[in-house]
C-alpha positions as CSV (number, residue, x, y, z in Angstrom):
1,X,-18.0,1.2,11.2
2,X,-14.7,-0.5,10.5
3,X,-12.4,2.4,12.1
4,X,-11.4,-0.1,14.7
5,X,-10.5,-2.8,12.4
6,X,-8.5,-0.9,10.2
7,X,-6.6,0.6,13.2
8,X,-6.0,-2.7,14.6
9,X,-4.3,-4.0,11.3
10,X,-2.8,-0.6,11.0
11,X,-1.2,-1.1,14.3
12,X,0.8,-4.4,12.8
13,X,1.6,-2.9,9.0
14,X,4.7,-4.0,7.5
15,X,3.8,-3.3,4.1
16,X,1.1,-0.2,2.9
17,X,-0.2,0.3,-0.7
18,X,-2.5,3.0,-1.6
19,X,-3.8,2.6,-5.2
20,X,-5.6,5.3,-7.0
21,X,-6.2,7.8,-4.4
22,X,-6.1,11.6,-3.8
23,X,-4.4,11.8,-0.3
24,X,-7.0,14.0,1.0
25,X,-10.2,12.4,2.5
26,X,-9.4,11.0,6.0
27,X,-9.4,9.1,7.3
28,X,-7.7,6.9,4.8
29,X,-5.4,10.0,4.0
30,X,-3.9,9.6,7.8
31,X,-3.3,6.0,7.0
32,X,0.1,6.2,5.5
33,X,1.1,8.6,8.1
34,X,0.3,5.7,10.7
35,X,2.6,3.3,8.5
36,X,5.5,5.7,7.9
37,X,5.8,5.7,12.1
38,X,6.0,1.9,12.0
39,X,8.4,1.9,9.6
40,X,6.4,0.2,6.8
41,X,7.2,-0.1,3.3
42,X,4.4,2.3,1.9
43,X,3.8,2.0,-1.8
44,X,1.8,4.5,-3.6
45,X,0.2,3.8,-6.9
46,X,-1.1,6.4,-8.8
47,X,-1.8,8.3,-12.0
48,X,0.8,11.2,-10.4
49,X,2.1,12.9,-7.5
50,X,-1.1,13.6,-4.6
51,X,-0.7,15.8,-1.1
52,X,1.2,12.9,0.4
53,X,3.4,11.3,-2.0
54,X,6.1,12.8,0.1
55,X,5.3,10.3,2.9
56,X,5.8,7.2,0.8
57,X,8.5,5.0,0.2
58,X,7.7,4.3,-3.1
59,X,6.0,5.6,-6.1
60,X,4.7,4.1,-8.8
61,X,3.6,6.0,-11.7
62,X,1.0,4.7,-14.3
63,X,-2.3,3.0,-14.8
64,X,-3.4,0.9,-11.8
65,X,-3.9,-1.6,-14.2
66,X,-0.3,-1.8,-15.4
67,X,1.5,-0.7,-12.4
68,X,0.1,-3.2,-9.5
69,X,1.1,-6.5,-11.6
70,X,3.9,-5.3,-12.6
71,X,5.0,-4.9,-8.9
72,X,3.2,-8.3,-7.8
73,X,3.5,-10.9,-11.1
74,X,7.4,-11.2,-10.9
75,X,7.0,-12.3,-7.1
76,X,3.7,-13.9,-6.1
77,X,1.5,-14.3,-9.6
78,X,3.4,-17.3,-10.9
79,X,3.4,-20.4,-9.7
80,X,5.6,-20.0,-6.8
81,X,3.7,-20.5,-3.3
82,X,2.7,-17.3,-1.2
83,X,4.5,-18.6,1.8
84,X,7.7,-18.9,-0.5
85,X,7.5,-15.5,-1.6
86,X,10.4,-13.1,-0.3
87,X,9.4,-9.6,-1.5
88,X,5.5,-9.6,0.3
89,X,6.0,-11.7,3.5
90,X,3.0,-9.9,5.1
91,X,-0.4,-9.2,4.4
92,X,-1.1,-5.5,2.7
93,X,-3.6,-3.0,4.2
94,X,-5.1,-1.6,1.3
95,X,-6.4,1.9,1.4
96,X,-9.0,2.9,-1.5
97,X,-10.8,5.7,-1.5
């Protein structure tokens, strides 16, 4: 249903984050695959280490809850402006399954 709108953003990815997700059901587990050959930053968020850890960039460890602010708040969640913000210059592609 929304294959070709997810591959179209895929195609222009500079940054990926996967939060809570096993790795395995595709076709979001081919997602990060499709990011690591464009060279994105690819940040996985999970409770531990899944079937494809091994093709991120990053990992971060922990609650959901805990981990995603922590990564965002210190950039974007203050009251800096978005377009000001150096670390996320781009638009995420959000994979959850």
């Amino acid at each position: 249903m929304y294959l070709e709108e997810i591959e179209a953003a895929m195609s222009r990815v500079s940054i990926y984050m996967a939060v809570g997700t096993s790795g395995e059901v595709y076709p979001a587990a081919g997602f990060v695959k499709v990011a690591k050959k464009r060279r994105a930053r690819r940040i996985e968020f999970n409770l531990s280490r899944t079937s494809v850890s091994n093709h991120f960039s990053e990992e971060r460890r922990g609650p959901a809850s805990q981990t995603v602010p922590a990564l965002w708040m210190p950039c974007c969640g203050t009251r800096q402006s978005k377009s000001r913000c150096k670390r996320f210059q781009s638009r995420p592609l959000l994979s959850r399954v």
